[in-house]
N, C-alpha and C positions, 0 to 999 in steps of 0.2 A: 219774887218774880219781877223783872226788871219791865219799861217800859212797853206796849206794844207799839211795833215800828210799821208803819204804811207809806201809801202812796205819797211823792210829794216829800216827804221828811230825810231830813238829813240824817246821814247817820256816817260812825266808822265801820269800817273792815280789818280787821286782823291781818299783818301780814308781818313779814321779817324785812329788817333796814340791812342790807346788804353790802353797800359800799359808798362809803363817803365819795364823791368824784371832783368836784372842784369848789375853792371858797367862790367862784364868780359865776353867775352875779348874787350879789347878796342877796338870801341867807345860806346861800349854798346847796348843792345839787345833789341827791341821793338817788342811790338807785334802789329799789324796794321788790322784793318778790311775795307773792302770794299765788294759787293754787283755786280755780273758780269752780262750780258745785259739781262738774266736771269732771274734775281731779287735774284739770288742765294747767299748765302753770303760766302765768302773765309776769313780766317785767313791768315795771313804770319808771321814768325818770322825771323827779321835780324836784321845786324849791324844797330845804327841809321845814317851810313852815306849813305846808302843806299834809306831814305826816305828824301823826300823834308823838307823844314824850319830846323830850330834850334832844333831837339829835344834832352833833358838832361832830365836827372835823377829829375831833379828840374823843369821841366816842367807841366803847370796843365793838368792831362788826363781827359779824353778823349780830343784831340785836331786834328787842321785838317792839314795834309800832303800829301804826295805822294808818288806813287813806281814808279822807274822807271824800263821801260820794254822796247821791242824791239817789233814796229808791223812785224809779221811774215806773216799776209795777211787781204785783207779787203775782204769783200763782201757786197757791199751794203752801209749800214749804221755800220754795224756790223767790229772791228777788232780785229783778233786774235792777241793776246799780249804775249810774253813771258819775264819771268825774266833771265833777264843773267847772273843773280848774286845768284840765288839760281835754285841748281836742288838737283833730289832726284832720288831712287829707284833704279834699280837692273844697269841701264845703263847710268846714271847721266842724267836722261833726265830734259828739264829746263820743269818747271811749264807754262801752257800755258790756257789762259782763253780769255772767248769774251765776247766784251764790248762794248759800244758804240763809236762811233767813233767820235763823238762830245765832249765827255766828255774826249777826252785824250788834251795833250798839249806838245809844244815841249820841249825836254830836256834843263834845266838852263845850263849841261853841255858840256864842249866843248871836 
C-alpha cells in the first residue's frame, strides 16, 4: 500500500505526453493529455520539466508521464488537484481539476 495522499501534498497524475511542440524556451514545450474523474479530457501545455520521466524532442509520442499538481481537497474518493506551475486568466488563477484519488502518486520531488 503506497503513501496516503491529502490536503496540501504534492503529488503526480497520470497522463500521456502527446507531442513534443517546440525546443524554446528551454527545456522544451509538451503538450500532455489526460481524462479527469469525469471521463472528461484536458490538454496542458508546459515546460517538459514539469512532467514526470525523460521527455526530449527525440522521444517516441504518444508516451506515458505525469503532471505534477498540489491536492487542494479530497472528498471521498474524489481529489481536487491544482497545477502550481501553470495559471491563467484575468487573476492568475492556477488550473484546478478532479480526479481520482487512487490514481494520483507522491511527488519524485523533494
Amino acid at each position: 500500500m503506497g503513501p496516503i495522499l491529502g490536503k496540501g501534498d504534492g503529488c503526480e497524475l497520470p497522463a500521456t505526453a502527446v507531442y513534443w511542440l517546440t525546443d524554446d524556451p528551454q527545456p522544451g514545450l509538451v503538450l500532455v493529455e489526460f481524462a479527469d474523474a469525469y471521463d472528461r479530457p484536458h490538454q496542458l501545455v508546459g515546460k517538459s520539466a514539469y512532467f514526470g520521466g525523460d521527455l526530449m524532442s527525440t522521444s517516441t509520442y504518444p508516451c506515458p508521464t505525469s503532471i505534477q499538481c498540489t491536492i487542494e481537497e479530497v472528498t471521498d474518493d474524489v481529489a481536487t488537484v491544482s497545477t502550481w506551475w501553470l495559471e491563467g486568466g484575468p487573476n492568475d488563477t492556477r488550473f484546478v481539476f478532479d480526479v481520482w484519488l487512487d490514481t494520483l502518486g507522491p511527488t519524485t520531488d523533494v
